[in-house]
N, CA, C and O atoms as a GROMACS GRO file, in nm:
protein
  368
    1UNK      N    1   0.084  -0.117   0.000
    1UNK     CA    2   0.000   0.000   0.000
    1UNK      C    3   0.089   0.124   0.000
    1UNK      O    4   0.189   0.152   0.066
    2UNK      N    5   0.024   0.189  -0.093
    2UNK     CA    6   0.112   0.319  -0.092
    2UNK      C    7   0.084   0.424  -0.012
    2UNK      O    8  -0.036   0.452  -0.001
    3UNK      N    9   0.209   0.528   0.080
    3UNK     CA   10   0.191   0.641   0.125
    3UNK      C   11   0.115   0.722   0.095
    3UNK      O   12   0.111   0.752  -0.024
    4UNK      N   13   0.026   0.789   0.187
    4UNK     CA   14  -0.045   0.912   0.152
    4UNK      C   15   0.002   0.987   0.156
    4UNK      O   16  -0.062   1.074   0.096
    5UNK      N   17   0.170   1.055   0.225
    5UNK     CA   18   0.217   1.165   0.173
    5UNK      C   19   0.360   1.168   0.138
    5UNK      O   20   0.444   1.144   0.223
    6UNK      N   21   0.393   1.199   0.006
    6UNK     CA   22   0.501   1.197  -0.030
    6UNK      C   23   0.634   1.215   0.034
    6UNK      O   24   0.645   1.254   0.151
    7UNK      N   25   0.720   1.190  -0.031
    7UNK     CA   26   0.878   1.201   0.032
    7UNK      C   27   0.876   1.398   0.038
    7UNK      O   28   0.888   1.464   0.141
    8UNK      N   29   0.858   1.450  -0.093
    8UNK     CA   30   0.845   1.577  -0.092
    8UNK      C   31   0.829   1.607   0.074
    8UNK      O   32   0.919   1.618   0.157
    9UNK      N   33   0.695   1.617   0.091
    9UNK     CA   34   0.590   1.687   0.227
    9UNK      C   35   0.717   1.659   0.319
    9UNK      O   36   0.776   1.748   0.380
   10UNK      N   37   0.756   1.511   0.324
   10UNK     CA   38   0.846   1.461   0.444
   10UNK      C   39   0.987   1.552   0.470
   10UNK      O   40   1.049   1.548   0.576
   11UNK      N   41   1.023   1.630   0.363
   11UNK     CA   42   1.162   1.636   0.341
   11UNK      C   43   1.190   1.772   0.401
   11UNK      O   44   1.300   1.816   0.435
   12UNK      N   45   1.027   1.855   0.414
   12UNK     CA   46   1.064   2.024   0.495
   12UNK      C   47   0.922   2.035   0.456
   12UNK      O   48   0.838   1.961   0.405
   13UNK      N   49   0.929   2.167   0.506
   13UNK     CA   50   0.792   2.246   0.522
   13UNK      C   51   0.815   2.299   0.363
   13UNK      O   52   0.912   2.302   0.288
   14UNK      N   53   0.654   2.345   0.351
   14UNK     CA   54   0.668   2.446   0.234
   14UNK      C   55   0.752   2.587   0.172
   14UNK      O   56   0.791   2.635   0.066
   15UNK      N   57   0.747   2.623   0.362
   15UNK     CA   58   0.879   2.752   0.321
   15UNK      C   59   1.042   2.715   0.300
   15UNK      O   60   1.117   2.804   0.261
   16UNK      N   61   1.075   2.628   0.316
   16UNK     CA   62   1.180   2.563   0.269
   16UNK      C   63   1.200   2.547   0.176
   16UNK      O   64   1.301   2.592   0.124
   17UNK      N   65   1.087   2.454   0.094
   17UNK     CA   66   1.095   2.412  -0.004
   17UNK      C   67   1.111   2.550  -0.111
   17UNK      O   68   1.185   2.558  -0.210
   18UNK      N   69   1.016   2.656  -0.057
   18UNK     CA   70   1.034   2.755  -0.147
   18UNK      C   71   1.111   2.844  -0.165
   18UNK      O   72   1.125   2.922  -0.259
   19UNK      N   73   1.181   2.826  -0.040
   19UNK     CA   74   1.326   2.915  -0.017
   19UNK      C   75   1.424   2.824  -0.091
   19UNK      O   76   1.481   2.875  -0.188
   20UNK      N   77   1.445   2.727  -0.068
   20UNK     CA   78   1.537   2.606  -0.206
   20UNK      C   79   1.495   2.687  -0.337
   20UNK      O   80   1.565   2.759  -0.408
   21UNK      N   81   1.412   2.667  -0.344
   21UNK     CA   82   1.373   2.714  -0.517
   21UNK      C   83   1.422   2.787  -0.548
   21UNK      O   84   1.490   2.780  -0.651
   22UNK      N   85   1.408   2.926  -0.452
   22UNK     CA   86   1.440   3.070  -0.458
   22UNK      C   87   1.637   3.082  -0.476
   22UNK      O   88   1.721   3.148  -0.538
   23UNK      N   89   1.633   3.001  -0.401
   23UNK     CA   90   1.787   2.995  -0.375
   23UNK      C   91   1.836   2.927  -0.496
   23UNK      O   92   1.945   2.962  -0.541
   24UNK      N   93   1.780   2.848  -0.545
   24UNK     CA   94   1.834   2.769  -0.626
   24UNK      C   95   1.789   2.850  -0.788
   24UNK      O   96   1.832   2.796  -0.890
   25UNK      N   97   1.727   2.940  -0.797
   25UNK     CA   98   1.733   3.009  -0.941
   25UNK      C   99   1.579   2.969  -1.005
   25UNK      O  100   1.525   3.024  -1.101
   26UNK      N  101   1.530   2.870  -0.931
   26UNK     CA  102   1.393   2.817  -1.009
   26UNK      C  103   1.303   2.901  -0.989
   26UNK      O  104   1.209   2.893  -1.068
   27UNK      N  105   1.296   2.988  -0.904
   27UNK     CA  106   1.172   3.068  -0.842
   27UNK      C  107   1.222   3.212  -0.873
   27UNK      O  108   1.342   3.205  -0.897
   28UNK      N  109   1.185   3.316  -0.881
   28UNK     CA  110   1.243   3.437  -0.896
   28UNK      C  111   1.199   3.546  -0.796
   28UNK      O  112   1.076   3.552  -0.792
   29UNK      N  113   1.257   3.626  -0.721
   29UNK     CA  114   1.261   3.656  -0.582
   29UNK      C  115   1.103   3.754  -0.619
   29UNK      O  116   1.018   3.772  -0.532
   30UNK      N  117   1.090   3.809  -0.758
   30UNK     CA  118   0.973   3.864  -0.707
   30UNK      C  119   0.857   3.826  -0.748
   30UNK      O  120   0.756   3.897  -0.747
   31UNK      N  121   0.867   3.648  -0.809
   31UNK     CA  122   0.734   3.572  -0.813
   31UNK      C  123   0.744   3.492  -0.659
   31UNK      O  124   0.675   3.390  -0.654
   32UNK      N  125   0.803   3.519  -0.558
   32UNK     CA  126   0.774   3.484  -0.446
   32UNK      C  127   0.616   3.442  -0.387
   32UNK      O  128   0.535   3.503  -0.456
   33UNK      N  129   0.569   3.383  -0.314
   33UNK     CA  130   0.409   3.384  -0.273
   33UNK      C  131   0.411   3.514  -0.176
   33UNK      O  132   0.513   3.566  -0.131
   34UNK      N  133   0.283   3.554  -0.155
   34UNK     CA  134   0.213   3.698  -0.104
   34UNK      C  135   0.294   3.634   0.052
   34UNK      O  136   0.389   3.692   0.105
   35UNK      N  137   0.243   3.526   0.098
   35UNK     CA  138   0.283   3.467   0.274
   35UNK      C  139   0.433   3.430   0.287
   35UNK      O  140   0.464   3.346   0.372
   36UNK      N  141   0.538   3.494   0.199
   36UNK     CA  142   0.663   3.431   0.224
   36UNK      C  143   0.726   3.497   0.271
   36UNK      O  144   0.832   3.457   0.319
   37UNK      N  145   0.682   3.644   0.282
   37UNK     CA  146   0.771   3.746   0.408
   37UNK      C  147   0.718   3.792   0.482
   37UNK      O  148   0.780   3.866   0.557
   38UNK      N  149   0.517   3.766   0.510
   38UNK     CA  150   0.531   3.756   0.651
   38UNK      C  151   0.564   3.622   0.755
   38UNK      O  152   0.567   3.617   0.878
   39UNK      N  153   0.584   3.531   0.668
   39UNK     CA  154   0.641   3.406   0.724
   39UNK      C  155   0.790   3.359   0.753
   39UNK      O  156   0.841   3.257   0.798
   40UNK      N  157   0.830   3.463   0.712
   40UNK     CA  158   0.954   3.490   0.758
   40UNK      C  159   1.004   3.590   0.869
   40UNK      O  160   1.087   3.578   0.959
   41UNK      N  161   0.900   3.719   0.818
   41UNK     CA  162   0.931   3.804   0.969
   41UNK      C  163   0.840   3.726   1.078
   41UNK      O  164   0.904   3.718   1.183
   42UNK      N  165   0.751   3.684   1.086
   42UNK     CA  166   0.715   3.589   1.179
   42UNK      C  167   0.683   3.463   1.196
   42UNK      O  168   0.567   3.424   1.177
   43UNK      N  169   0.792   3.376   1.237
   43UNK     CA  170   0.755   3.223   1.169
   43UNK      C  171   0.674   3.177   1.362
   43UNK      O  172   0.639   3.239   1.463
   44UNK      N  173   0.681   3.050   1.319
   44UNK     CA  174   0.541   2.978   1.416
   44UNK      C  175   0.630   2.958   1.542
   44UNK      O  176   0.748   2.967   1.507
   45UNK      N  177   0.620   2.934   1.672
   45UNK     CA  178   0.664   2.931   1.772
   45UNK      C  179   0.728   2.769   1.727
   45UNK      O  180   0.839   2.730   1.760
   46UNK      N  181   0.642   2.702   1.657
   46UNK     CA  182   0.675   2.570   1.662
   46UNK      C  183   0.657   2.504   1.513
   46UNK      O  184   0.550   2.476   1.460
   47UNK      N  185   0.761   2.491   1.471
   47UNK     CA  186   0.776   2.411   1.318
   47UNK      C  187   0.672   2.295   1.280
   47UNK      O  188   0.664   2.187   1.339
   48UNK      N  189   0.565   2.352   1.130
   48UNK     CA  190   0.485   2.254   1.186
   48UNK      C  191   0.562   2.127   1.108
   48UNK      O  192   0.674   2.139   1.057
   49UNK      N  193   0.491   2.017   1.110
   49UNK     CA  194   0.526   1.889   1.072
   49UNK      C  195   0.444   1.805   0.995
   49UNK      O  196   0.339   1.862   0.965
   50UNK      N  197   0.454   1.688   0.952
   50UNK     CA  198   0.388   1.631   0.914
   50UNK      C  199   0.322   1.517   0.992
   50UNK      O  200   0.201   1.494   0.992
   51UNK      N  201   0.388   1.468   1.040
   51UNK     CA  202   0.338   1.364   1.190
   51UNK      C  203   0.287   1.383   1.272
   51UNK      O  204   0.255   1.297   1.354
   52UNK      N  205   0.249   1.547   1.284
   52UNK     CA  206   0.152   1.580   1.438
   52UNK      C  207   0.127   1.456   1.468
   52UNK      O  208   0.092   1.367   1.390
   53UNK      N  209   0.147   1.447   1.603
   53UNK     CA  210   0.016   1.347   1.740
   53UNK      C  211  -0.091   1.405   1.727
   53UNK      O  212  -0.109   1.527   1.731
   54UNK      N  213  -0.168   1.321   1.711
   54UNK     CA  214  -0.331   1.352   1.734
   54UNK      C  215  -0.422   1.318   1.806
   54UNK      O  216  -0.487   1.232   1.747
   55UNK      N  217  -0.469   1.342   1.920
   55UNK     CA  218  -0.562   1.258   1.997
   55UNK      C  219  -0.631   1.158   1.946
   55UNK      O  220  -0.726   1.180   1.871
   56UNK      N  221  -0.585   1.007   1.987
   56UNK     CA  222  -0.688   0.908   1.960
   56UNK      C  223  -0.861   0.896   2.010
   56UNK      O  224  -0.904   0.941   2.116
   57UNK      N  225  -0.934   0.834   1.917
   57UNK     CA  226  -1.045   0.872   1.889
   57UNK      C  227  -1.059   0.836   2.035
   57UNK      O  228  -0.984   0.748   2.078
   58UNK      N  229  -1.168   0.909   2.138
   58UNK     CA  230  -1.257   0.863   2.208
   58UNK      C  231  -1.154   0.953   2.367
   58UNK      O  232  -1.199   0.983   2.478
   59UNK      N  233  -1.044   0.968   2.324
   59UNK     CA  234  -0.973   1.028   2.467
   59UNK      C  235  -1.007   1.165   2.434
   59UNK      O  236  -1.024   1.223   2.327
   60UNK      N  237  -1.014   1.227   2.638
   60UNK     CA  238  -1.091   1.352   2.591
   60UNK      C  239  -1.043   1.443   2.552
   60UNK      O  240  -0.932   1.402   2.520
   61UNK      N  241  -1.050   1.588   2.521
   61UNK     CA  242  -0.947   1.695   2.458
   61UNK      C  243  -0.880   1.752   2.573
   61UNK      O  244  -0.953   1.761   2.671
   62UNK      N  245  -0.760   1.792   2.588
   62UNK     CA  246  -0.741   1.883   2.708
   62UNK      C  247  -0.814   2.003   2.711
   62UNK      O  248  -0.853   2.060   2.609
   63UNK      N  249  -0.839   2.055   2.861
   63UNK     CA  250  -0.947   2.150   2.810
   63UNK      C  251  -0.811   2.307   2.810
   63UNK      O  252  -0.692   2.297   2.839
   64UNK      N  253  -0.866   2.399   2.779
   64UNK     CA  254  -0.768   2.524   2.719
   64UNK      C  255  -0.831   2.623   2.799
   64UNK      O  256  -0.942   2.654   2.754
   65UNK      N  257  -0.799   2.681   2.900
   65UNK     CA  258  -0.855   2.778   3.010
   65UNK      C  259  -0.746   2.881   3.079
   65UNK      O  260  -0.691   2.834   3.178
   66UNK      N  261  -0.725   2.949   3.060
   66UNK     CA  262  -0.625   3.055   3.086
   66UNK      C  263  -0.682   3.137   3.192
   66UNK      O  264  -0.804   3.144   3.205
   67UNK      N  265  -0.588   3.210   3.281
   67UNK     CA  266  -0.602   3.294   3.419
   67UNK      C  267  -0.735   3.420   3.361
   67UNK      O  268  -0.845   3.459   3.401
   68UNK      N  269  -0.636   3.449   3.238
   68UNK     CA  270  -0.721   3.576   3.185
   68UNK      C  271  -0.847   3.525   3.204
   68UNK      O  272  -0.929   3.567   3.286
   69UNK      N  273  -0.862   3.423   3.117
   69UNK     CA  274  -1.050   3.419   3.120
   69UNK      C  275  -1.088   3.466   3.225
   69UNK      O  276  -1.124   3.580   3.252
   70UNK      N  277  -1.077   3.345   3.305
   70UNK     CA  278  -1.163   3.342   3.440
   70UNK      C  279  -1.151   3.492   3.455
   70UNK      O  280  -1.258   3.552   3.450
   71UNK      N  281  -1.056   3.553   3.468
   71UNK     CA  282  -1.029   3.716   3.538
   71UNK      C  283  -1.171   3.783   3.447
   71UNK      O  284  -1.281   3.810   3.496
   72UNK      N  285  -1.136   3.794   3.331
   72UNK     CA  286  -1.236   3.878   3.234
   72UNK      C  287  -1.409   3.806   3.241
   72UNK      O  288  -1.509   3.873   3.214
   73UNK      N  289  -1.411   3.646   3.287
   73UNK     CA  290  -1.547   3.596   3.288
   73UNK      C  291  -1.583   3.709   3.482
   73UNK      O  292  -1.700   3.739   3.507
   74UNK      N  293  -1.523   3.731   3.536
   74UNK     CA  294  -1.581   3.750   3.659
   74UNK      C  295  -1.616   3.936   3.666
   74UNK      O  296  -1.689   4.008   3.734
   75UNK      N  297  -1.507   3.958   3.541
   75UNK     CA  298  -1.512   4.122   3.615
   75UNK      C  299  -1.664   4.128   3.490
   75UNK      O  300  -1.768   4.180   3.530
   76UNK      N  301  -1.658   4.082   3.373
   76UNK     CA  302  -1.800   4.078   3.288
   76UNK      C  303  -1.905   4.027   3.416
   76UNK      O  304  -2.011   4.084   3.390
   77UNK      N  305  -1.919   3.973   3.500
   77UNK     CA  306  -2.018   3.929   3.502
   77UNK      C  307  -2.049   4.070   3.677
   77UNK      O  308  -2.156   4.115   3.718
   78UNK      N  309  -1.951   4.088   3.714
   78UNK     CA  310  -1.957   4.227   3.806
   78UNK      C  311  -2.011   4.330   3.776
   78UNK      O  312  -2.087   4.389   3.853
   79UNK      N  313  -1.968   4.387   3.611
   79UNK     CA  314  -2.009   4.489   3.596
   79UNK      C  315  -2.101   4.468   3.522
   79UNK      O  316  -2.163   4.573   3.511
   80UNK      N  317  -2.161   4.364   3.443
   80UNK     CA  318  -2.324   4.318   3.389
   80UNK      C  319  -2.372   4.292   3.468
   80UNK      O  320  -2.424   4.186   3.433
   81UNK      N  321  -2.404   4.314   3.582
   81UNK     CA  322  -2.478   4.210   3.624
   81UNK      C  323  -2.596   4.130   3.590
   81UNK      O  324  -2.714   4.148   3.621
   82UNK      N  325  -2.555   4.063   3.538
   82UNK     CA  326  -2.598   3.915   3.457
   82UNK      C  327  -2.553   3.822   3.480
   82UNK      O  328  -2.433   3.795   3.488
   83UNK      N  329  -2.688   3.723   3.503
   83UNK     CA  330  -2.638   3.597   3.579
   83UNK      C  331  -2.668   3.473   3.488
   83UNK      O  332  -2.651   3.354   3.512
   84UNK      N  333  -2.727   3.548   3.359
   84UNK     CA  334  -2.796   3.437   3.246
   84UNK      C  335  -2.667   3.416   3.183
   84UNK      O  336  -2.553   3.442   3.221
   85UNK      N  337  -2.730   3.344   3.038
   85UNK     CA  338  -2.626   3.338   2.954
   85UNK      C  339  -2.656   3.491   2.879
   85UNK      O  340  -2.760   3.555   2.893
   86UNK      N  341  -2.548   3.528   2.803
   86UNK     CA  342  -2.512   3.631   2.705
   86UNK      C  343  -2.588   3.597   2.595
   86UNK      O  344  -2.537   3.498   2.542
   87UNK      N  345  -2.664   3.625   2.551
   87UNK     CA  346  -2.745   3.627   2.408
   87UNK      C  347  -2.640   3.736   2.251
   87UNK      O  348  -2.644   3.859   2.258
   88UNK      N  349  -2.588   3.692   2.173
   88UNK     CA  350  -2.520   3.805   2.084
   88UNK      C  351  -2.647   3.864   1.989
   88UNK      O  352  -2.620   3.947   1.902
   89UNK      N  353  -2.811   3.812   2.012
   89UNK     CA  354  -2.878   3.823   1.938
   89UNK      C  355  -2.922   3.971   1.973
   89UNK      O  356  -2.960   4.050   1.886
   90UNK      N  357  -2.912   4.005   2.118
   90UNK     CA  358  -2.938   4.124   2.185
   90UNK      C  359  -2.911   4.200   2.181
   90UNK      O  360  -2.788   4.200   2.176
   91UNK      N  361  -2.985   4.365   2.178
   91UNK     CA  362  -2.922   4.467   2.104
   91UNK      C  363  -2.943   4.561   2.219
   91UNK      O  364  -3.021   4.656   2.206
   92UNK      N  365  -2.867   4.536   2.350
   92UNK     CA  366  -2.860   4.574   2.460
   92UNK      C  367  -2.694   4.698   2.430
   92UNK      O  368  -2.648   4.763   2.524
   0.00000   0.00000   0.00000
């Protein structure tokens, strides 16, 4: 059975690949893509990959809850005082 993703994908990310090109004469610096210099002045905290881990089916998600919230869910609910849910339909 054959791979679903090529040796290519495996070998670097896309900005690599397109910086090779570039470097290498195939690409010309000002047919560059529109995302190749802000992806350079700001690349990702974390290189993506092709292998991500992925949660297996049925385990639960971690949940994602930061100090801020809670801080911003309590002082919203101080100075609304509102104890329902938030409706966005409301033209309060």
């Amino acid at each position: 059975m054959s791979s679903f993703i090529t040796r290519a994908e495996r070998s670097g990310s896309v900005f690599y690949r397109i910086t090779g090109l570039i470097r290498g004469g195939q690409l010309k610096w000002k047919d560059r893509p529109l995302w190749y210099d802000v992806y350079a002045a700001h690349p990702p905290h974390h290189e993506p990959i092709w292998d991500a881990k992925m949660p297996k089916h049925g385990k639960p998600v971690r949940k994602i809850l930061y100090p801020e919230d809670v801080e911003r869910a309590k002082q919203f609910r101080e100075k609304s005082g509102r104890k329902e849910t938030v409706k966005l339909a409301d033209e309060h």
